[in-house]
C-alpha positions in Angstrom: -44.2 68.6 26.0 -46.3 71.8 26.1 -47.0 73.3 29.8 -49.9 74.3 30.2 -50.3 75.7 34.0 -47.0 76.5 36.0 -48.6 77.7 39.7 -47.7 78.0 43.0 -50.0 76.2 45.3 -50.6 75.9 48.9 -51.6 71.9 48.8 -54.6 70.7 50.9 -53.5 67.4 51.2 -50.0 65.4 51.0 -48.7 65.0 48.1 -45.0 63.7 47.0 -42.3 66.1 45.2 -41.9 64.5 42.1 -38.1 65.4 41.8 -37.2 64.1 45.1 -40.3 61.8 46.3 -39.8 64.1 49.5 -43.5 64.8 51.1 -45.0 68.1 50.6 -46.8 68.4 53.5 -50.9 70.0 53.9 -50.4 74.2 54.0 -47.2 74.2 52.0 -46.3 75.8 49.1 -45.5 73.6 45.9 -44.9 74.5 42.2 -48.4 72.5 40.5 -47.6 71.8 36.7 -49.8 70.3 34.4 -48.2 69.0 31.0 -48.9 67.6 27.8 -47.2 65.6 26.1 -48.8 64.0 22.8 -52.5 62.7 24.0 -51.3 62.3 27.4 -51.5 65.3 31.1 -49.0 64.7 33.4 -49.6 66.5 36.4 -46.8 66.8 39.2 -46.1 68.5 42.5 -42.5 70.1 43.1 -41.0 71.3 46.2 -39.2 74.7 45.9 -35.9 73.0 45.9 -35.9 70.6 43.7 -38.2 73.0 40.8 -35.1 75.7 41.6 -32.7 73.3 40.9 -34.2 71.8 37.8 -34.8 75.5 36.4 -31.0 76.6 37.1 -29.5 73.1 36.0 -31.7 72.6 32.9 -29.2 70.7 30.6 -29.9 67.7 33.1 -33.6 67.4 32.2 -33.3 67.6 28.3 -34.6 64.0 27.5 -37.2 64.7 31.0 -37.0 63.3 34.2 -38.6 60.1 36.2 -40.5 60.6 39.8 -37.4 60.6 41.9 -34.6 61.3 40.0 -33.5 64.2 41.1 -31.2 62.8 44.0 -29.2 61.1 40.8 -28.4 64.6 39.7 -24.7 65.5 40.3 -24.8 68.9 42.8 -28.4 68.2 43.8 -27.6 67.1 47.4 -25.7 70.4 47.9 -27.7 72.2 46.4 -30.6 71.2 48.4 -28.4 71.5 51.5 -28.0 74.7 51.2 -31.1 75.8 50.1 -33.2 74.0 53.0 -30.6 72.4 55.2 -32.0 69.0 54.1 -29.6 66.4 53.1 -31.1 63.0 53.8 -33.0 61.1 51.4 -36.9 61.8 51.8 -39.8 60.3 54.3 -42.3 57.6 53.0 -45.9 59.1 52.6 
């Protein structure tokens, strides 16, 4: 998979984290990425939490990771507790 734009974004509209399905809500910051992988763009929103985590803990993501995954994750829902003070599973958007 070849990134091909890593940014931090203030969104404009809701979007879900795809690590944690959490919402990123309209004036936030996110991390935007915008993959490839073979003939295919994967674009994805990350909260800060969840785009810390998978940077520090990257052994976890070697064969990739699915839209929600990351509460399957050992350490994750420390981690996020401590790091936002947020340990319930996320909101519907």
């Amino acid at each position: 998979m070849i990134t091909l734009r890593n940014d931090v974004v203030r969104v404009r509209k809701e979007h879900k984290c795809f690590g944690c399905l959490d919402v990123i809500n309209i004036g936030e910051n996110a991390i935007y990425l915008v993959e490839k992988d073979g003939g295919n763009f994967l674009i994805s929103y990350w909260c800060k939490s969840c785009y810390t985590y998978m940077e520090n803990n990257s052994h976890y993501f070697e064969d990739g990771i699915n839209d929600g995954e990351m509460w399957e994750n050992d350490g994750y829902i420390e981690f996020r507790k401590i790091h936002t003070g947020i340990n319930s599973l996320p909101k519907k958007i």
